[in-house]
C-alpha positions, 0 to 999 in steps of 0.5 A, spaced: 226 235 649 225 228 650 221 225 656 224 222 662 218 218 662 213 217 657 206 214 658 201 211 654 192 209 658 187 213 659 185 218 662 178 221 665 175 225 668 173 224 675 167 226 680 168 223 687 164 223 692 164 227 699 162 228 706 160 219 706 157 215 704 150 217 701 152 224 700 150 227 694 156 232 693 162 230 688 168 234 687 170 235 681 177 231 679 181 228 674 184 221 674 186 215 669 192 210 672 196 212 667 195 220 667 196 219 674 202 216 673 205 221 669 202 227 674 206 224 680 212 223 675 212 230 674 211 232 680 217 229 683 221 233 678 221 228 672 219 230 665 213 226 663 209 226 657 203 222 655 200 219 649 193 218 649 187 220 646 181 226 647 174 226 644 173 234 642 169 236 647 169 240 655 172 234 659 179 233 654 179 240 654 179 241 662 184 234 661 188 239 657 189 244 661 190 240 667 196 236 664 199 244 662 199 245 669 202 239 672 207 240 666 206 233 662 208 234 655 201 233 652 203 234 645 202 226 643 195 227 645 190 226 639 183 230 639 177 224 635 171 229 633 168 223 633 169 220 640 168 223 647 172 224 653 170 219 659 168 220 664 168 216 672 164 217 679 167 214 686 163 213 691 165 210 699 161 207 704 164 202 709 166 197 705 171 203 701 171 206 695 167 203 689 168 205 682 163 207 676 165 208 669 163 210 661 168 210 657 166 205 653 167 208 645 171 213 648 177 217 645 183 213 648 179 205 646 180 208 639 186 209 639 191 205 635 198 202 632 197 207 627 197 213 632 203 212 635 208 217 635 213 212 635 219 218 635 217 220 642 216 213 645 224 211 642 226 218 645 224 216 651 228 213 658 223 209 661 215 208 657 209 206 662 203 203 660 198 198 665 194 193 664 188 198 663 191 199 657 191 194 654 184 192 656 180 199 654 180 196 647 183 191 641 186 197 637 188 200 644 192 193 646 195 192 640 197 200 640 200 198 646 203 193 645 207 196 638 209 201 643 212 196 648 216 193 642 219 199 639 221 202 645 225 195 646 227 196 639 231 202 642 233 201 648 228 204 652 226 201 658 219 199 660 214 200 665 209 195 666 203 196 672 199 190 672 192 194 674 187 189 673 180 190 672 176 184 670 170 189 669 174 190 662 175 184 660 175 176 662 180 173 666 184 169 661 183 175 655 187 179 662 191 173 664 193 172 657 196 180 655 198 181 662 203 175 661 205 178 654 207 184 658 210 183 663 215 179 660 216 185 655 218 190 662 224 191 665 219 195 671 213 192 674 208 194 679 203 189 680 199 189 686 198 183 690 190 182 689 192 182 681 197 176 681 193 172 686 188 173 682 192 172 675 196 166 678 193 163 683 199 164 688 197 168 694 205 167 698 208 175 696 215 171 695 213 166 691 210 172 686 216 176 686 220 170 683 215 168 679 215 174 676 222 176 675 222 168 672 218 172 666 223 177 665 223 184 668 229 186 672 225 190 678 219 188 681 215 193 686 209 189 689 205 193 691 201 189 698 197 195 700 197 197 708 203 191 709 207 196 705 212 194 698 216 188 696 222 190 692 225 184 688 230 184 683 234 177 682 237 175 688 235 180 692 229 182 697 227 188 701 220 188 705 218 195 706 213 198 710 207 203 709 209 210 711 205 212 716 199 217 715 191 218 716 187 216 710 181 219 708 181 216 701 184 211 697 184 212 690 190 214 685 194 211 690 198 205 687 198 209 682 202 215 685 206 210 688 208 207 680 209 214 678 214 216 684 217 210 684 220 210 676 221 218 677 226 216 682 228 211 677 228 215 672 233 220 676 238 215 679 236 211 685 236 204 686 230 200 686 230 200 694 231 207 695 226 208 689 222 204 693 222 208 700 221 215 696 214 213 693 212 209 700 211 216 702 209 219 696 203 214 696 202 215 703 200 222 702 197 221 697 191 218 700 190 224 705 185 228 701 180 226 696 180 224 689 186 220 684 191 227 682 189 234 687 193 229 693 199 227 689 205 230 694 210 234 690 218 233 691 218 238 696 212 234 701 215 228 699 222 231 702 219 234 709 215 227 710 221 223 710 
């Protein structure tokens, strides 16, 4: 059956630290925007499935397993024999949290056009990818890309996350394949800190236009603890952060994104899509690491 909701990243395995800053203890987790993405989706009640792929090694089958239990459709998830799985660390001290990664030659940053199940993508109603993405590798961009464009050749509609990280890759290489994104959406969810720091505009209002001017039909800009703008032509609809009692931020933009388009996928409007996942994110942020918090439907719904 094909996807509500098909993404496209990658995804890793994840050690984050527990018990404050200097502990030496990391709980095992897992995380990846775009897988994240594809488990909050999931567990709102939306089809997801995820392409990507996997070095043949212990961390891509815990990767497996996990996706077999969120019931995310890993059958486009290739195995390279010839690459490993990566792998990140988070620690926290009073700054917040801080991320370390090895990934580089990875699986996923090796994958390319060529890869594509394009039937999949095409089947879909909605196709996510971020700017993670697209910065993991050149071969991974232009996969993501090729995605994009097939998923517009057949009317399915685009998920675009801008999720900068300029330890990936330069600001203008990023400003210049987000750009090219975001004009290819018909959804986007950047964060605040991200199109400040592509743009140079720091007025929340100012952005939503001036991404809307590129193309995309919703924008969702996500403002952190000031809550969520929806913007769509001529409308704006300010949200505020659902109250909750953070222990640990990670993973929640992204199950906001994964909320959000699931609620889309289903029905909702961009506002009341926006609401939904204003809460799915708040809960997300009430225990440790980027996927064992992520609110099923049923939390969602008693929160509300």
């Amino acid at each position: 059956m094909p996807s509500d909701i098909l993404a496209m990243g990658e995804a890793m395995v994840e050690f984050n630290q527990t018990g404050g800053a200097g502990s030496r203890t990391y709980l095992q987790g897992f995380g990846g925007d775009s897988s994240n993405f594809a488990i909050a989706a999931a567990r709102q009640g939306a089809r997801a499935g995820y392409v990507s792929a996997l070095g043949d090694d212990i961390y891509g089958g815990m990767l497996r397993d996990l996706w077999r239990r969120e019931g995310v459709d890993a059958a486009h998830v290739r195995a390279d024999a010839d690459a490993f799985t990566a792998v990140y660390f988070v620690t926290h001290d009073e700054a917040g949290h801080h991320f370390s990664f090895f990934r580089k030659g990875s699986a996923a940053s090796r994958y390319a056009a060529g890869d594509l199940p394009l039937q999949a993508i095409r089947a879909a109603k909605i196709f996510h990818l971020s700017g993670i993405s697209l910065a993991i590798s050149k071969t991974a961009r232009d996969a993501g890309f090729a995605a994009i464009d097939a998923a517009r050749s057949a009317g399915v509609r685009v998920s675009f996350d801008t999720n900068l990280r300029l330890k990936l890759w330069p600001l203008e290489e990023a400003l210049a394949a987000i750009d090219a994104a975001i004009a290819k959406c018909d959804i986007c969810l950047p964060s605040y800190d991200d199109v400040v720091a592509l743009y140079g505009e720091r007025d929340e209002n100012r952005l939503a236009d001036l991404i809307l001017a590129k193309g995309p039909k919703i924008v969702a800009l996500k403002l952190g603890a000031a809550g969520t703008l929806i913007a769509e032509p001529g409308k704006r609809t300010r949200l505020a952060p659902h109250r909750c009692v953070p222990v640990d931020a990670t993973g929640a933009g992204d199950t906001f994104g994964g909320a959000f388009v699931a609620r889309l996928a289903m029905g909702d409007d961009a506002v009341a899509a926006g609401r939904y996942a204003a809460i799915a994110a708040a809960l997300s942020t009430q225990g440790y690491g980027a996927v064992a918090p992520i609110p099923y439907a049923r939390d969602v719904a008693a929160a509300a």
